[in-house]
C-alpha positions in Angstrom: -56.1 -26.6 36.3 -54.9 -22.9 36.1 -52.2 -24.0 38.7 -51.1 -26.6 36.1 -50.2 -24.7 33.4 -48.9 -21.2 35.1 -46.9 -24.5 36.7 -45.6 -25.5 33.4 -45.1 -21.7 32.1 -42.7 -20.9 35.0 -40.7 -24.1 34.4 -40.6 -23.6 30.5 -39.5 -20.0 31.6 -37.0 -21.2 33.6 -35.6 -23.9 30.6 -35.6 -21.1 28.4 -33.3 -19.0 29.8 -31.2 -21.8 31.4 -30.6 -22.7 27.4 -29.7 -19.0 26.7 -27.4 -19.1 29.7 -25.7 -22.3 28.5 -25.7 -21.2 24.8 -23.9 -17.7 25.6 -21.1 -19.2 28.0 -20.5 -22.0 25.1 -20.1 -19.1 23.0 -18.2 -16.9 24.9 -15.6 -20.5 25.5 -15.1 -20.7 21.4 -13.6 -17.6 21.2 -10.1 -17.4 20.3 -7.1 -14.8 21.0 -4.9 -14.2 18.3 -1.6 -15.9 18.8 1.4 -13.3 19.8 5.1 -14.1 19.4 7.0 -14.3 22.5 10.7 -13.4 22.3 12.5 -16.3 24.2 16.3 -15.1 23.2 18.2 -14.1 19.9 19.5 -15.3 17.5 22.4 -14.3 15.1 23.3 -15.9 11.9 27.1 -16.2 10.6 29.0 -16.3 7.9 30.4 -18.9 7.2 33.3 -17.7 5.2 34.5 -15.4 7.4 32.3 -15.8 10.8 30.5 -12.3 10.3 27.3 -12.0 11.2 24.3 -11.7 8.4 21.8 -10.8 10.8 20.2 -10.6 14.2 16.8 -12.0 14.8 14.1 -12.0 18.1 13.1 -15.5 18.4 10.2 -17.9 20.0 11.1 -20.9 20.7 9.6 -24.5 19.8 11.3 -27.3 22.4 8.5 -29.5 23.2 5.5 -31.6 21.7 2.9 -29.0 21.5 5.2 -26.4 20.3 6.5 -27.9 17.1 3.3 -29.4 16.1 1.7 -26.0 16.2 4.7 -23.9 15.1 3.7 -20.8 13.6 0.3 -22.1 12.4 -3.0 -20.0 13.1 -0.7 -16.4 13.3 -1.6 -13.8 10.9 2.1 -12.7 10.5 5.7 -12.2 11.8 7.9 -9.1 11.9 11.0 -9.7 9.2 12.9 -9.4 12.7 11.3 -12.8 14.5 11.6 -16.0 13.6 10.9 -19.2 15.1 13.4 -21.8 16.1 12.5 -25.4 15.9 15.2 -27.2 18.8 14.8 -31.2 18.3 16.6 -33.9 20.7 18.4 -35.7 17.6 19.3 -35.3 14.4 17.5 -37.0 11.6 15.5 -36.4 8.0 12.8 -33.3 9.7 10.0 -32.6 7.3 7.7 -29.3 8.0 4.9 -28.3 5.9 2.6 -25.1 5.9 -1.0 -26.5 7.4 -2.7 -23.8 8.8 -0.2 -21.3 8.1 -1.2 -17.9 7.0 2.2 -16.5 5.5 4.7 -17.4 3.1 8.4 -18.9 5.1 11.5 -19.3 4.6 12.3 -22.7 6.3 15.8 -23.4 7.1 17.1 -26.6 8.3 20.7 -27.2 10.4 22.4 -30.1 11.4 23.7 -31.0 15.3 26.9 -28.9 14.7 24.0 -25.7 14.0 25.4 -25.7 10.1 23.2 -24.8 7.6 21.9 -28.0 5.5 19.1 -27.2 3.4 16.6 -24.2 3.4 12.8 -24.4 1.5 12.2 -21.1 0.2 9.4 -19.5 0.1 6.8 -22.2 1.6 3.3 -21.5 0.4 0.4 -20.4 2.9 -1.8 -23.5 3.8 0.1 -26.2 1.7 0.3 -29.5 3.1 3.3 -30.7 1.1 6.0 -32.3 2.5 9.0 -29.8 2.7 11.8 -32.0 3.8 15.4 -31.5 5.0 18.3 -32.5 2.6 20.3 -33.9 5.0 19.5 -34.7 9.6 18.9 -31.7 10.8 18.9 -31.6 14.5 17.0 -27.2 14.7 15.1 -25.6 12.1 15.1 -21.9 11.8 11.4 -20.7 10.4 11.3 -16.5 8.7 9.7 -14.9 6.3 9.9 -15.7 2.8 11.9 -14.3 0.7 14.6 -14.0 4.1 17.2 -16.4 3.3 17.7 -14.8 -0.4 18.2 -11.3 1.2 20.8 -12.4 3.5 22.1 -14.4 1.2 22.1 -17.9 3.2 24.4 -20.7 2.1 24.9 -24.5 3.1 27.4 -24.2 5.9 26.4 -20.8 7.3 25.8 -21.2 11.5 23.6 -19.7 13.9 24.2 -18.5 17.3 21.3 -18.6 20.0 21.0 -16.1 23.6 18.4 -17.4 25.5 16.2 -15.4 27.9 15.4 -16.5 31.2 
């Protein structure tokens, strides 16, 4: 009988821990990095008026699937010299809203020919609204808030991307 249950203390000993095993490494899987930008080229913006450029800008960006679901959800912030540019296969109506976004964007919509058609200013952290383009829009250009006003962005202004290797 004293076999039995030193018997049943090992094997409840051994249970034990296996769970505290299992429970840690579950643990230690939910963890999450924070999200870092990656600079994939540049980008320069122009005037369109007289083709000088407004600014230049480090950019990530978002070509496939994954990438423009995510977008810049889940980051904590952007420097005012990133942004991140949305590159679509077509043109058509694009509409972009701010789930799990943790900063206020600038969100700035061009057509095939990389003209400026519409921009939503100063898109609200963690609003689900629909924030629609104006017009097709073929790339979308996402900054900080409060960008497009202090380079002074108008319909018909271009961009200009370099891509890294």
């Amino acid at each position: 009988m004293k076999k039995i249950f030193t018997s049943i203390a090992i094997i409840g000993a051994l249970l034990t821990f296996s769970n505290c095993k299992d429970s840690a490494s579950t643990d230690n899987k939910s963890l999450t990095r924070e999200i870092t930008f990656t600079k994939q080229g540049e980008l320069n913006l122009i005037k369109a008026e007289n083709d000088s450029i407004i600014t230049k800008l480090d950019i990530e960006i978002a070509d496939d699937d994954y990438k423009t679901q995510t977008g810049l959800m889940y980051r904590r912030s952007m420097a005012k010299n990133q942004g991140m540019l949305f590159i679509f296969k077509d043109s058509q109506i694009r509409s972009f809203y701010m789930k799990n976004t943790e900063f206020a964007l600038d969100i700035i919509y061009f057509n095939s020919e990389k003209e400026i058609i519409s921009i939503r200013k100063n898109a609200k952290p963690f609003d689900e609204s629909s924030l629609p383009s104006e017009a097709p829009a073929q790339f979308v250009l996402e900054v900080n808030a409060g960008l497009s006003d202090k380079w002074n962005l108008t319909t018909g202004d271009t961009f200009q991307l370099i891509q890294e290797n």
